[in-house]
C-alpha positions as CSV (number, residue, x, y, z in Angstrom):
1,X,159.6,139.9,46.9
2,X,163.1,140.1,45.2
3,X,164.1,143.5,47.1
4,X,163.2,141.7,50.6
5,X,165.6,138.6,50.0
6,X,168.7,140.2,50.8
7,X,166.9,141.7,54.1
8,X,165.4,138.5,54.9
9,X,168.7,136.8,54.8
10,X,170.2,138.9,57.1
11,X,167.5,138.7,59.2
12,X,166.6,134.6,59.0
13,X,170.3,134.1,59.5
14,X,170.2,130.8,57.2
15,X,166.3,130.1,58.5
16,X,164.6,129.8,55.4
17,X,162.3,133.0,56.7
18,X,160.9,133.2,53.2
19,X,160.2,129.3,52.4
20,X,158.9,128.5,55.9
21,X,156.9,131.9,55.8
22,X,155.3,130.2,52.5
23,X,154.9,126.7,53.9
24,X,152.6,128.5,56.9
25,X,150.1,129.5,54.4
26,X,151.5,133.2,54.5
27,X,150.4,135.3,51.2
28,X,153.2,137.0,49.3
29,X,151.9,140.9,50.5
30,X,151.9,139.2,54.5
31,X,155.8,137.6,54.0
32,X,156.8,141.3,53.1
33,X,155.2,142.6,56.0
34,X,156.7,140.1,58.6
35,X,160.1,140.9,56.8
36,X,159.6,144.5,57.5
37,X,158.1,144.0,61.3
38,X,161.1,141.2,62.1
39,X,163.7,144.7,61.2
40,X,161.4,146.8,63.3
41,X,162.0,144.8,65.9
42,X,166.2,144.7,65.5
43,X,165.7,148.8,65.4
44,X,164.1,149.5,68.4
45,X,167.0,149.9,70.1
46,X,165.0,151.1,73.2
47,X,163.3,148.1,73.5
48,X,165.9,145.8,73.2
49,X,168.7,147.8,75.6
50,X,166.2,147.5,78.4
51,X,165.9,143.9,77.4
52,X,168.9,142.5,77.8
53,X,169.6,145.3,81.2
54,X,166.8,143.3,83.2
55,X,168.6,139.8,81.7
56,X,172.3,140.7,83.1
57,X,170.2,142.3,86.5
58,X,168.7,138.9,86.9
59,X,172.0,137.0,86.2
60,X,174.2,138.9,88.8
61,X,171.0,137.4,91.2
62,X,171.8,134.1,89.9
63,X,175.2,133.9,91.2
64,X,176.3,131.9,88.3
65,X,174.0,129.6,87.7
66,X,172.7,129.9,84.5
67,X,169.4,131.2,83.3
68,X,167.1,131.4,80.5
69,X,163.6,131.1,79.6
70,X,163.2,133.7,76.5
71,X,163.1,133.2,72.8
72,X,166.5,133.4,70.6
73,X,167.4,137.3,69.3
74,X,165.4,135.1,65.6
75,X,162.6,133.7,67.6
76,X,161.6,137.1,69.6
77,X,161.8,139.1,65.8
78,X,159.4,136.6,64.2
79,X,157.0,136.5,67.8
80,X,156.9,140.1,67.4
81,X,156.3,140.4,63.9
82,X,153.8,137.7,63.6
83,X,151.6,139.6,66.4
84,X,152.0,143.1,64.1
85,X,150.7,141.6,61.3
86,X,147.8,139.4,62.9
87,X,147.3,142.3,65.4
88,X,145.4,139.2,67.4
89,X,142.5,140.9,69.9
90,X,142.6,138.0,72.3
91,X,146.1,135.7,72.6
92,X,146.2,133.2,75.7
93,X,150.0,131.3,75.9
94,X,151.0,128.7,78.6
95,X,154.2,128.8,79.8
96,X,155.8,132.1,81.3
97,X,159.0,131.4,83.1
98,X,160.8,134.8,83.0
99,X,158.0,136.2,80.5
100,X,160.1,137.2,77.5
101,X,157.3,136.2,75.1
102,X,154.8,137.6,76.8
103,X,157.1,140.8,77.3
104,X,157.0,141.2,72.9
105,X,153.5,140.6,72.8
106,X,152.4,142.7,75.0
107,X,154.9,145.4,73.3
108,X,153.3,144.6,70.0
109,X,149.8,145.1,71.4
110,X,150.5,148.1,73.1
111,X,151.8,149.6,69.5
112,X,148.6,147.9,67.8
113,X,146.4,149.5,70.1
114,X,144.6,146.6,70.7
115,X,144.9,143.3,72.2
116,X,144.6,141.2,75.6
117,X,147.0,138.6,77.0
118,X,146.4,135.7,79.0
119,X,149.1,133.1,80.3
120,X,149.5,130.3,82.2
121,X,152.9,129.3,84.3
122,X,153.1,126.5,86.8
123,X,156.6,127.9,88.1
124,X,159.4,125.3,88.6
125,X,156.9,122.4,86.1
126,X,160.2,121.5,84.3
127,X,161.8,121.1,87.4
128,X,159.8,117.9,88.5
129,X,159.5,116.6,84.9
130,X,163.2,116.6,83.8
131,X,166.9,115.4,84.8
132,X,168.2,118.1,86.8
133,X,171.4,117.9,83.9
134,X,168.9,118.3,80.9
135,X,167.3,121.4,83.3
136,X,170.6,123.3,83.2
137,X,172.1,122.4,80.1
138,X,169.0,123.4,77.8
139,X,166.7,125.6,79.8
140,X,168.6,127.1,82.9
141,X,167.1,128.9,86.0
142,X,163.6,130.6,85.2
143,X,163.6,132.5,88.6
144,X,166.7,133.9,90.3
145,X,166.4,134.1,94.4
146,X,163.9,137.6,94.6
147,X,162.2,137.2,91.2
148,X,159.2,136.1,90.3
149,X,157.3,134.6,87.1
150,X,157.1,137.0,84.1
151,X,159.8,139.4,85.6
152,X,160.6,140.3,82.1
153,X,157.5,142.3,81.4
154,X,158.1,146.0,82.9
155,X,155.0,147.6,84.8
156,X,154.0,149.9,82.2
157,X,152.9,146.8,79.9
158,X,151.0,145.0,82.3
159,X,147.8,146.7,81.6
160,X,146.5,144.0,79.0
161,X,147.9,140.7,80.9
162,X,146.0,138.8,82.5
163,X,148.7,136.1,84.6
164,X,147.4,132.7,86.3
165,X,149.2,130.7,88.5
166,X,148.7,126.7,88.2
167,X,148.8,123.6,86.1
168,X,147.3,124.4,82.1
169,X,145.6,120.6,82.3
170,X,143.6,122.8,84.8
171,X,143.4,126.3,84.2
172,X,143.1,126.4,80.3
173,X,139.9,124.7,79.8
174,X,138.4,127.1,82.3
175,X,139.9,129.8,81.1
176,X,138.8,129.7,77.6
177,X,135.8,128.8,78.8
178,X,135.4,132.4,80.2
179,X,137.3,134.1,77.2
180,X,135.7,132.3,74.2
181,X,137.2,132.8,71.0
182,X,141.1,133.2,70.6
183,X,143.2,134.5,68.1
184,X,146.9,133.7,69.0
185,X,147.6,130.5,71.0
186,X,151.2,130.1,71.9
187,X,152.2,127.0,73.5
188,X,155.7,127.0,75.8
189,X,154.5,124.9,78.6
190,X,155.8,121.0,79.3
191,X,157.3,119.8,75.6
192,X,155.7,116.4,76.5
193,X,153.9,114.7,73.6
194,X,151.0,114.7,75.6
195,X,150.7,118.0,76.9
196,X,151.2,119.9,73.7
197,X,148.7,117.8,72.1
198,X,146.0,118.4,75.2
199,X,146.4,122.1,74.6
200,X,145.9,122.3,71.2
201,X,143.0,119.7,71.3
202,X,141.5,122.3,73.8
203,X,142.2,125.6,71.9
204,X,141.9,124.5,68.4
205,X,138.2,124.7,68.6
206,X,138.3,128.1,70.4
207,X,140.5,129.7,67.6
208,X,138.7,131.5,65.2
209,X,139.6,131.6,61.5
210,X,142.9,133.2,60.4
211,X,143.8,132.5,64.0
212,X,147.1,131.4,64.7
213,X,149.1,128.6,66.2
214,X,152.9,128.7,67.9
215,X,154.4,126.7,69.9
216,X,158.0,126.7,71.0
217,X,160.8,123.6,71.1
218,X,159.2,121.8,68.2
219,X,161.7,119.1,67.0
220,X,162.7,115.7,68.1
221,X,164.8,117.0,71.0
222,X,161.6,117.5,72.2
223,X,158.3,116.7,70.5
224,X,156.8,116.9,67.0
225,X,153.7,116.8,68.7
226,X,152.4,120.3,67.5
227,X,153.6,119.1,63.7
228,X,151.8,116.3,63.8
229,X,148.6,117.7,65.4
230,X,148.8,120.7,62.5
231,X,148.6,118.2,59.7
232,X,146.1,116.0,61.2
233,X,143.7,119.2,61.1
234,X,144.5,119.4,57.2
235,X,146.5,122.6,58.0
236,X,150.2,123.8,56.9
237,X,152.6,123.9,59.6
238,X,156.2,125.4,59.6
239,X,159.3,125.2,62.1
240,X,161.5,128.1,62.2
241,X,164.9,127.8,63.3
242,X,164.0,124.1,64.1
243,X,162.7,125.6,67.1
244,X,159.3,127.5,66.3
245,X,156.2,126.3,65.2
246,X,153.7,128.7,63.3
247,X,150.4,127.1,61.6
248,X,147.2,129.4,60.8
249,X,143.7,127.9,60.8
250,X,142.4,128.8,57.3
């Protein structure tokens, strides 16, 4: 573990990678490989340069206003090395906006060689939930004027996404009715109390074990819901950069 510190330094920024990797339930051989995947990612220059080209694109479209809806440069590393190490065959996530989640994962899939994404994105939810001055300031504009949801993910990933269109009180319970087991559940809908704990009372008994839990926004800003959820279940959860929440079931 000592010759990883240094990199995981430089890579968690002042995150505690290694001590919230621990507090997930990670073993000491899986910490060194999410260090090593989290510098993969920084590497792949490729990936990243066509990345942030589609993000300027879609801010010239904006005009100014401002927009968002994509993990921190931290958050997409540790998304993308968590779904390299647990190289999940089934992953369902609600919440899509521009799709820069489900742009890594489906990357990650595509280099695992195996793998299926399903998401769920009510466009515009936050919209009709929140202050129009919490909107800007913390989220921004998902869709600029000609873009649609997930605009993010180029064509050539698409082949192992499924996308649906509607409200996750809705489409989730029918969905994994269909799918059955899952292995990766990431939550990044509404950060309401409420709905984070009715997706995770839905998919917990769906996720098979040595599955994984995310979710995105967890702190008080928003909710604790997911923390609180994790340790009712007698499970291990960890917040990353204050912002991500990773549990296994184990």
């Amino acid at each position: 573990m000592k010759p990883l510190r240094g990199v995981a330094k430089r890579i968690g920024q002042g995150y505690n990678l290694l001590s919230n990797a621990q507090k997930a339930g990670l073993t000491p051989k899986e910490i060194a490989k999410l260090v090593r995947y989290m510098a993969e990612y920084f590497s792949d220059k490729t990936f990243l340069r066509d990345f942030h080209a589609r993000i300027e694109e879609a801010k010239q479209a904006a005009k100014g206003s401002p927009i968002g809806g994509w993990f921190t440069p931290f958050g997409q590393a540790l998304l993308y090395a968590l779904v390299r190490l647990f190289k999940p065959s089934v992953a369902v996530e609600t919440g899509v906006a521009a799709g820069g989640s489900s742009r890594i994962i489906l990357y990650v899939m595509q280099k695992n060689e195996k793998g299926r994404l399903f998401s769920i994105d009510l466009p515009e939810g936050d919209m009709k939930l929140y202050p129009k001055d919490i909107v800007n300031s913390r989220i921004g504009t998902y869709l600029p004027p000609g873009y649609s949801t997930g605009w993010l993910v180029p064509e050539w990933l698409k082949g192992r996404w499924k996308l649906y269109m509607g409200d996750a009180r809705l489409l989730l319970p029918e969905l994994l009715e269909s799918i059955g087991e899952v292995d990766l559940f990431l939550h990044d809908s509404l950060h309401t109390s409420e709905q984070v704990r009715m997706e995770l009372e839905v998919v917990f008994p769906r996720l098979r074990r040595g599955g994984l839990l995310m979710a995105d926004d967890v702190n008080e800003d928003w909710t604790l819901a997911f923390v609180d959820f994790i340790q009712e279940q007698g499970l291990r959860p960890a917040v990353f950069a204050q912002r991500y929440g990773v549990a296994l079931k184990r």
